[in-house]
N, C-alpha and C positions, 0 to 999 in steps of 0.2 A: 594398685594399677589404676590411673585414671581414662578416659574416656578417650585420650589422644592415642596413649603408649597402645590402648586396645585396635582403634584402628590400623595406628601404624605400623603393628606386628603382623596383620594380615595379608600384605606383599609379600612381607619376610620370610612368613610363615609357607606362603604361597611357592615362593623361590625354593624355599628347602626341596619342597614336596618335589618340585619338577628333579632338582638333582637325584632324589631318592629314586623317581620313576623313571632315573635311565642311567641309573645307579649299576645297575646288573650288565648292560651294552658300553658303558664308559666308566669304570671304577675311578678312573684318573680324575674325575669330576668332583666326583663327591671325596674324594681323596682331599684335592685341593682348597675345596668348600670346607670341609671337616677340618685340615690342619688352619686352614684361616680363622676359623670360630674359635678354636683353641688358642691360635697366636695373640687373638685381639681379647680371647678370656684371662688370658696368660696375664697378657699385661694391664688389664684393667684390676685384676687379683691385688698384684705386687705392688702396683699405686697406691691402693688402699689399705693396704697391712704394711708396707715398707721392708716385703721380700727383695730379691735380687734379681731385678727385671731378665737380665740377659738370661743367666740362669732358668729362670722361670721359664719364658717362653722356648728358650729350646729344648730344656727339658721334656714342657709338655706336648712340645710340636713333637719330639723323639719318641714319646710313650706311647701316644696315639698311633702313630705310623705302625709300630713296629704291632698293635694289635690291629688294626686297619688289618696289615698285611697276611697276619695271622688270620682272622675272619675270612676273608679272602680263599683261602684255602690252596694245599700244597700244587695245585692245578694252573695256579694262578700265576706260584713263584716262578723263579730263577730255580737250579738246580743248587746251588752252593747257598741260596737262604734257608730250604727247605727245611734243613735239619737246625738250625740256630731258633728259625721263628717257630719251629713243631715242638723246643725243646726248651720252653720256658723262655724267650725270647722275651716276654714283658716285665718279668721278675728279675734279668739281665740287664734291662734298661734303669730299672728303677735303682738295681742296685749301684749302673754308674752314673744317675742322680743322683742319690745322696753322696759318691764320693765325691763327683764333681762340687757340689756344693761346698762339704769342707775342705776341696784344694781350693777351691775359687776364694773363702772366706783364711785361707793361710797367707796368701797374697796381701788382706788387705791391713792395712796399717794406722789406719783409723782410729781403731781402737772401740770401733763401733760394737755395737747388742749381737753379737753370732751369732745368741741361741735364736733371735727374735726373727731376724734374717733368713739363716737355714731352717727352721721350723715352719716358720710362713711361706719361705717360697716351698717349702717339701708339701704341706696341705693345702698352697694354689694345686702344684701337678695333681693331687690324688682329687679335689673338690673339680678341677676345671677336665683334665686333661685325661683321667681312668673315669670318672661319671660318666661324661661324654662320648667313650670310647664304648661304650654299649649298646649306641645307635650302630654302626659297620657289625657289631656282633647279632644283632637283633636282625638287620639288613640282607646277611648272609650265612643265616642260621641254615647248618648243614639239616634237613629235615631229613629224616628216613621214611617215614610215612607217607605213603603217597596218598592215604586219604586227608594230610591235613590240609590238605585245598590250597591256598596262597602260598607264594615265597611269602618272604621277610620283611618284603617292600610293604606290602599291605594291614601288614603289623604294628610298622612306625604309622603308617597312615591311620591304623586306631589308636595308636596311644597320641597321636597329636590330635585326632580330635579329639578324648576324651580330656585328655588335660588341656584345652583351648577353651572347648565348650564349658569347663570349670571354673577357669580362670574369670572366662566372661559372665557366666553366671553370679559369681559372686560377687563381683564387683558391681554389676547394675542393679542385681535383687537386692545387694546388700546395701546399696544407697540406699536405694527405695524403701525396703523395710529394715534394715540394720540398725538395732538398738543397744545391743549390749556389746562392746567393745572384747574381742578375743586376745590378746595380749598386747594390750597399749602402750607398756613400756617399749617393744621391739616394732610394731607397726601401729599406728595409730588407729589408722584407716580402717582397717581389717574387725567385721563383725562377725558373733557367733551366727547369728543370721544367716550371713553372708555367705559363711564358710559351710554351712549346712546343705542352705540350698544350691550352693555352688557344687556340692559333693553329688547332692541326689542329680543335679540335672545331669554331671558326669556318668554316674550311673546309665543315667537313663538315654544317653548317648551313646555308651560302651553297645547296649543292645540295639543299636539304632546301625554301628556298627559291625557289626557282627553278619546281618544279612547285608547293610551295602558293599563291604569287603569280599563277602563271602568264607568268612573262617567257620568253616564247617565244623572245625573239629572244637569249637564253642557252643556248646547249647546255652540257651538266652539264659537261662539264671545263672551258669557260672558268667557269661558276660557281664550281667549285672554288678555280681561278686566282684569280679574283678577290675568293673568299674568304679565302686565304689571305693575297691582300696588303692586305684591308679589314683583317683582325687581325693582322698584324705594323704597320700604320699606329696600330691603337688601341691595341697596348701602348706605341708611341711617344708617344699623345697623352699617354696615362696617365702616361709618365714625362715628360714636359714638363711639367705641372701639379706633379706631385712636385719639380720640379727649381722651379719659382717659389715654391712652400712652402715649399723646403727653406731655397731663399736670403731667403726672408723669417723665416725661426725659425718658421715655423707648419705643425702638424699638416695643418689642415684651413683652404679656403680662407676658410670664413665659417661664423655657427650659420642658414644662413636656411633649414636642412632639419631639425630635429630628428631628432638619431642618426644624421645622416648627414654634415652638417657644409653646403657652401653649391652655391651653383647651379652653380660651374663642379666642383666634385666631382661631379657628376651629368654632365655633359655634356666631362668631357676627354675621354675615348675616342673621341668623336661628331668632336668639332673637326679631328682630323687625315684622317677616313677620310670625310666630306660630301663634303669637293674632289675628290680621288681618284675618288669615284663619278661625279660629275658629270662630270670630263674624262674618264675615260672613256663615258660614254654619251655625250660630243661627240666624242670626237677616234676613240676605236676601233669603240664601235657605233655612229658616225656617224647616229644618230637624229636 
């Protein structure tokens, strides 16, 4: 991450934040935002691995919807979705994914890679299009608890600061004191340094968070805790996207960000630490 992509994400990052804060009063917003991120994820994916664009992105514009819609909750729907998206509706999607895929690759007569084709475009939808789908789950997390203090909104609002504040820490400390190279062959850039102290300042974010949010139901060391393993997750997303670049010969995933490069360069770090949040606010703070 250089110096530019750091500034330039911060509008970006900025825009999210507003769709999430009126997320709750216009779901159709961030509906629209959210399947756009995915269409331009879609296709930045399938460029670089040589899946099947079309495929790809409506696939994963179709996967996302249909858990969007799910998150949302039965309150939300139509009467005649209620029972299809209450009833595995994401496991339905995906399974006419993959058959779409091989009717789409029966058609072709090419004589083209199948496996390289359906394979790639099947792990764009799960890497771009189900990661992503975690943010609407996280966003409109049915809480029972009426002590947990915040909706859902204020949740994506910690985990994008703590993985912003990580990203950027490691990248400036790890100029300045970054010596020892943390897996050179996949990212050059990237130092143990770097990645250390980009971790602890996530940490020490997560608790900086915690009272600006107000998540009550965080006492500061588990904040801590769960800050630190939000930023050892986001330097892992960060180096998975590096690692898809790397094996496709390319810099940067796509140009659809001027000076920063494409939509998933904005959003790796985000991909591996949304689940994370999410299972835990089901499985530990049992909210």
């Amino acid at each position: 991450m250089s110096r530019t992509r750091v500034l330039t994400s911060i509008p970006l990052i900025l825009i999210l934040i507003g769709v999430i804060y009126f997320s709750h009063r216009a779901p159709v917003l961030f509906f629209l935002v959210g399947n756009l991120f995915v269409g331009l994820g879609m296709r930045e994916f399938v460029r670089m691995t040589g899946g099947i664009r079309s495929m790809g992105i409506i696939g994963g514009i179709v996967l996302f919807s249909s858990v969007f819609l799910s998150a949302l909750g039965p309150g939300a729907l139509p009467p005649h979705l209620v029972g299809f998206i209450g009833s595995g509706g994401g496991d339905a999607v995906l399974f006419l994914v993959i058959s779409a895929l091989f009717l789409f690759q029966f058609t072709r007569t090419d004589g083209g890679p199948a496996i390289v084709r359906i394979s790639t475009t099947l792990a764009g939808v799960i890497y771009v299009a189900w990661l992503f789908s975690f943010f609407p789950r996280i966003n409109y997390f049915p809480f029972t608890d009426p002590a947990a203090g915040r909706d859902g909104r204020f949740y994506i609002f910690f985990l994008v600061l703590v993985v912003k504040v990580n990203d950027s820490a490691a990248y400036f400390l790890g100029s300045r004191w970054g010596k020892n190279k943390l897996i050179p062959r996949i990212s050059p850039g990237k130092t143990v340094e770097g990645a250390v102290l980009g971790v602890l300042a996530g940490g020490a974010s997560a608790v900086a968070g915690r009272y600006l949010f107000s998540l009550s139901r965080l006492t500061w060391p588990a904040a801590l805790t769960l800050g630190l393993v939000l930023g050892t997750a986001a330097v892992l997303g960060d180096l998975a996207e590096s690692l898809l670049k790397r094996s496709a010969g390319r810099k940067d995933s796509g140009r659809t960000l001027p000076g920063m490069g494409g939509i998933l360069d904005l959003l790796d770090s985000l991909f591996f630490t949304a689940p994370l949040l999410y299972f835990y606010l089901k499985l530990v703070l049992r909210l």
